[in-house]
C-alpha positions in Angstrom: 13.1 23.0 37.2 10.6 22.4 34.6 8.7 19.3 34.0 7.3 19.6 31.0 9.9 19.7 28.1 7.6 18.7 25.6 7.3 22.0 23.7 7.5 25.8 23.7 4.8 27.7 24.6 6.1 31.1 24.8 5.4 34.1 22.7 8.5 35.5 20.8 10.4 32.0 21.6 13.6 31.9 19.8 13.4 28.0 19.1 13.0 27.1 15.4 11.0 24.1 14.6 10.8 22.2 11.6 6.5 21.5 12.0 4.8 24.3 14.1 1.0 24.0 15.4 -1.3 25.8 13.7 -3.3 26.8 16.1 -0.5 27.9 18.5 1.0 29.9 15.3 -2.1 31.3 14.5 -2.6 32.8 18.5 1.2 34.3 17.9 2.9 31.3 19.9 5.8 29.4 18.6 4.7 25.6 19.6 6.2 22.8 17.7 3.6 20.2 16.5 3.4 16.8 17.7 0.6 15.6 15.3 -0.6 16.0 12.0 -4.2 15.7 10.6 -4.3 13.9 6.8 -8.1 15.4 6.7 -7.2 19.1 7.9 -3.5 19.3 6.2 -2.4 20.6 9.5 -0.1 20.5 12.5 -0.9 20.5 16.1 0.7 20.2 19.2 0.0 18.0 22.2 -2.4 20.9 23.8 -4.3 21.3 20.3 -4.7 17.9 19.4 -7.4 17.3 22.1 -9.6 20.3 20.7 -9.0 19.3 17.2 -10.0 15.7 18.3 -12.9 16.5 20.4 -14.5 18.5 17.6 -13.2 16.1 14.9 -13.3 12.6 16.4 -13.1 10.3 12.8 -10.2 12.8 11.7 -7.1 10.6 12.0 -4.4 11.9 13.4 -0.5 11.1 13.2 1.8 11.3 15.9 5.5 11.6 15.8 6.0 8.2 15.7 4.6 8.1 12.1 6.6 11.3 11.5 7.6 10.0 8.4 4.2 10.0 6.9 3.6 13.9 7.8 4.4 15.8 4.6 7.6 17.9 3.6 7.3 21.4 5.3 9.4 22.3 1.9 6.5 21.0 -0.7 3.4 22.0 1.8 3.7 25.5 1.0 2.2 27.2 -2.5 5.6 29.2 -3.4 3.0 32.4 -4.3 2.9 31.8 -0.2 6.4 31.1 0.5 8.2 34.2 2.0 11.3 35.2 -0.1 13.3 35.5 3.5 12.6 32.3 5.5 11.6 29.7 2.3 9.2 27.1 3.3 7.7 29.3 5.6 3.9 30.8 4.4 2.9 34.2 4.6 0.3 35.0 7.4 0.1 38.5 7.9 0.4 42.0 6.5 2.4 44.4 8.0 0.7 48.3 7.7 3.6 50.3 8.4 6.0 48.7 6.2 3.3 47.2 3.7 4.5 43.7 2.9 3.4 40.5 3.5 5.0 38.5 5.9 5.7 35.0 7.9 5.5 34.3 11.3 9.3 34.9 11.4 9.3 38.1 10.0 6.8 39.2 12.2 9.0 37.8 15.1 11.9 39.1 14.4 11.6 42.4 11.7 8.0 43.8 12.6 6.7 43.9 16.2 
């Protein structure tokens, strides 16, 4: 059994989650965030939150217990950058072979 619940770290997981880490998203991993930065304007999960704190100690950083102060998901994406599939989600790649841009859950799920 599995002790550590606290998020998914697998590539290609089929959990959805409404605040992903960026830095786990941008490494292909589906991880759902457990802080945000007000500096950066991004997510991170427990694992990610150390880096981003050792390199940025006077960043402050929310946990989920101040979830409430994170943004809206909805409202933090530029809808030039919102995919037209999954809204809310941003663009972040470019697929060659079918030659659109995509989210990370197109690229999941319509171009590997």
């Amino acid at each position: 059994m599995a002790s550590n619940l606290e998020s998914s770290i697998v590539k290609g997981s089929d959990f959805f989650f409404d605040f992903l880490c960026f830095i786990c998203q941008e490494n292909d991993r589906n991880t759902e965030a457990d802080f945000y930065c007000t500096q950066c304007s991004k997510f991170y999960c427990g694992r990610c939150v150390d880096q981003h704190n050792y390199l940025f100690k006077k960043h402050t950083t929310l946990g989920k217990e101040k979830i409430s102060s994170w943004p809206d998901v909805k409202v933090a994406v530029d809808i030039e950058e919102e995919c037209q599939e999954h809204k809310g989600e941003k663009l972040t790649a470019f697929c060659e072979d079918h030659g659109e841009l995509m989210c990370h859950v197109c690229h999941i799920y319509t171009h590997k």
